[in-house]
C-alpha positions as a Markdown table, in Angstrom:
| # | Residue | x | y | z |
|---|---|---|---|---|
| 1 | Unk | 169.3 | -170.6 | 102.4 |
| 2 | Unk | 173.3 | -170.2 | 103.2 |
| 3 | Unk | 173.8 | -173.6 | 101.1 |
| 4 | Unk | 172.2 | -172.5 | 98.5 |
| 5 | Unk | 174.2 | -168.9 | 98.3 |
| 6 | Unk | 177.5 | -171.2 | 98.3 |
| 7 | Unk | 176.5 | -172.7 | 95.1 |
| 8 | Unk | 174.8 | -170.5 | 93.0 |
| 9 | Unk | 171.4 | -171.7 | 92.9 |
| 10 | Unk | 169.5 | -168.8 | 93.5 |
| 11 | Unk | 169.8 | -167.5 | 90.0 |
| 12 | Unk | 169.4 | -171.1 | 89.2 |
| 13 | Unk | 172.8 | -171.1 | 87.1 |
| 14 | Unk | 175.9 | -173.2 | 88.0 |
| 15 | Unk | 179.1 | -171.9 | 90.0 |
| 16 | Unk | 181.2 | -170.0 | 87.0 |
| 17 | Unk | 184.5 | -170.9 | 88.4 |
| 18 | Unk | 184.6 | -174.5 | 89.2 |
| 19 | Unk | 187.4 | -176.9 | 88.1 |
| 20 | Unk | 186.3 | -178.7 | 85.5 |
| 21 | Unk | 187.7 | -182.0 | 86.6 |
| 22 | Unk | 186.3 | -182.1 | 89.9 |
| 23 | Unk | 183.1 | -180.8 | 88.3 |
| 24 | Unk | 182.8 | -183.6 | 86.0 |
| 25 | Unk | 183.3 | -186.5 | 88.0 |
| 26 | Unk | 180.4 | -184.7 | 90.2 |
| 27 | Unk | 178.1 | -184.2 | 88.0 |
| 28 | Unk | 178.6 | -187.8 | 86.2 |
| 29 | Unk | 178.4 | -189.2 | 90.0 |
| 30 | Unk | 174.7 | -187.3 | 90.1 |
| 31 | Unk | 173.5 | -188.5 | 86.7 |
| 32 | Unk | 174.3 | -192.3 | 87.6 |
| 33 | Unk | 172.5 | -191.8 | 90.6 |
| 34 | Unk | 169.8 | -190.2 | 89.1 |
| 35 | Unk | 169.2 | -191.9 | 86.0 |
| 36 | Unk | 171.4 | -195.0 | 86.2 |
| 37 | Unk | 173.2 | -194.0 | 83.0 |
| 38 | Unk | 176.9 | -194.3 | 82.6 |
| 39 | Unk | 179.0 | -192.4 | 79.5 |
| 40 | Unk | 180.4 | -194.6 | 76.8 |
| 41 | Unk | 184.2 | -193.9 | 77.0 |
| 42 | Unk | 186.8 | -193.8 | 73.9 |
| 43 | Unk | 187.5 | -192.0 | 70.8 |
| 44 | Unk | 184.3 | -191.4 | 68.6 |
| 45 | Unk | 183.9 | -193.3 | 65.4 |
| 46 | Unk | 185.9 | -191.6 | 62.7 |
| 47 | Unk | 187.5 | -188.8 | 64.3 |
| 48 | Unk | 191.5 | -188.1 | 64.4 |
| 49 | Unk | 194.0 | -189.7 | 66.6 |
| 50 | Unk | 195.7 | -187.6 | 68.9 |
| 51 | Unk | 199.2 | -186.1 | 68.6 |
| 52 | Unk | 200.4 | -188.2 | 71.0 |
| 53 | Unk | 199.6 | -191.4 | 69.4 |
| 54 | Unk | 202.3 | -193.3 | 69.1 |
| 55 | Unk | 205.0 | -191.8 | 71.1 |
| 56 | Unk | 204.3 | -193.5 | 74.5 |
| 57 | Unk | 202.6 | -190.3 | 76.7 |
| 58 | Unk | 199.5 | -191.2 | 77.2 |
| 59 | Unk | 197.1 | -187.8 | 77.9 |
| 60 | Unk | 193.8 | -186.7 | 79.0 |
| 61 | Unk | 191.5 | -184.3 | 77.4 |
| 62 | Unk | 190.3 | -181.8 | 80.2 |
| 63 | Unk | 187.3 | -179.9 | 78.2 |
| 64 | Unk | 186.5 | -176.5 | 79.4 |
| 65 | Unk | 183.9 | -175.8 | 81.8 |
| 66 | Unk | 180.9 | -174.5 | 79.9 |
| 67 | Unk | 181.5 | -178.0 | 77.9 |
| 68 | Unk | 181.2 | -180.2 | 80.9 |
| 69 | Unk | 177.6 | -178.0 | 81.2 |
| 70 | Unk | 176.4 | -179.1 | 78.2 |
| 71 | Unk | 177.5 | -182.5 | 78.3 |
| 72 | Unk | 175.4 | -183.1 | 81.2 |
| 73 | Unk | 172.3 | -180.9 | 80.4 |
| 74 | Unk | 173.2 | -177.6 | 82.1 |
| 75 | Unk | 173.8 | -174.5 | 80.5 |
| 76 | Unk | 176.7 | -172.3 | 79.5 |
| 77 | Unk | 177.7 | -169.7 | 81.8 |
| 78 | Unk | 176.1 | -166.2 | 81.0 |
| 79 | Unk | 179.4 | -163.7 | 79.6 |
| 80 | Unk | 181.0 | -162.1 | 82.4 |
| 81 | Unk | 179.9 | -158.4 | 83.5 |
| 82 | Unk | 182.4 | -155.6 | 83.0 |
| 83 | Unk | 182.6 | -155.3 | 86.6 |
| 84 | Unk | 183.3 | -158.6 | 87.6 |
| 85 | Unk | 185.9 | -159.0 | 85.2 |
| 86 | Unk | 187.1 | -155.9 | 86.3 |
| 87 | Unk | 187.4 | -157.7 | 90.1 |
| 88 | Unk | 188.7 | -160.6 | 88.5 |
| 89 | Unk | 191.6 | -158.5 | 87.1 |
| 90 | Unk | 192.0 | -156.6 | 90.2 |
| 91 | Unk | 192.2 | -159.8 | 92.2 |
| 92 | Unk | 195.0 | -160.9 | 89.8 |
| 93 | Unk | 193.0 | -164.6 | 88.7 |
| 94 | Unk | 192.4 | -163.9 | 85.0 |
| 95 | Unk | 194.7 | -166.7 | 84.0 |
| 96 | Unk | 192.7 | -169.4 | 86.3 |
| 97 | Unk | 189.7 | -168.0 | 84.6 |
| 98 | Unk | 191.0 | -168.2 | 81.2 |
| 99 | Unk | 192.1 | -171.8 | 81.7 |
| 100 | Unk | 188.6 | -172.6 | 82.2 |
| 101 | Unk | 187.2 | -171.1 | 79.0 |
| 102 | Unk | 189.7 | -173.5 | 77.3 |
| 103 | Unk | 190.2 | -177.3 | 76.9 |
| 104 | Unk | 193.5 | -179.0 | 77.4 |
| 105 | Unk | 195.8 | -181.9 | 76.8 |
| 106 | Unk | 197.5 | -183.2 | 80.5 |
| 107 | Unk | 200.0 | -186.0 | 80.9 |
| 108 | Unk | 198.3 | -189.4 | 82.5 |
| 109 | Unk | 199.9 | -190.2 | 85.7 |
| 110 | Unk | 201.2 | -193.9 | 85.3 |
| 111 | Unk | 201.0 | -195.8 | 88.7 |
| 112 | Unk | 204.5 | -196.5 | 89.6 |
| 113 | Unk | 205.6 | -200.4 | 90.2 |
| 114 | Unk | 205.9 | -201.5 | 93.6 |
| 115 | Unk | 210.7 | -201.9 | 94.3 |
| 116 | Unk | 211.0 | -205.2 | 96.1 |
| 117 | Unk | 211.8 | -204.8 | 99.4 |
| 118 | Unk | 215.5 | -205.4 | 100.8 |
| 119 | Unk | 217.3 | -204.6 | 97.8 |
């Protein structure tokens, strides 16, 4: 019973403040399991390239949280109660919790090449 307090699942709704990152990659990691199904990566058939195109920054697309739901079959989270965004204001977190109604554009991290040694 205390395991399932941590995560939310006695109302049977997922956590509302999870990273979506982290989130995703856990989620995907339980669908493969489950069904054996992998996402097909890449820009869609006749959408837009990005703003970056072209000038050498590659990015990654973090979607919001209630979007990583529904790509895997949950659903959204319910709208906040006045009183808990009252405590989330009180606690001083309302830009963390904003971030994750919202998706955003972050810089790839390029591995770095390994300096020969003894120079």
């Amino acid at each position: 019973m205390g395991g399932e307090r941590r995560v939310g699942l006695e109302t049977q709704e997922p956590y509302r403040y999870a990273v979506p990152r982290t989130t995703a990659s856990k989620l995907a990691q339980v669908r493969v399991l489950a069904t054996g199904q992998r996402r097909r990566g890449g820009v869609a058939t006749g959408t837009r390239r990005p703003a970056s195109y072209g000038s050498g920054q590659c990015t990654r697309t973090l979607p919001a949280l209630d979007a990583v739901y529904t790509a895997e079959g949950l659903p959204a989270r319910p709208p906040r109660a006045p009183g808990e965004t009252r405590m989330l204001h009180a606690a001083g977190v309302t830009a963390f919790v904003a971030s994750l109604d919202t998706a955003h554009s972050i810089p790839r991290s390029r591995p770095t090449p390994p300096t020969p040694e003894g120079t």
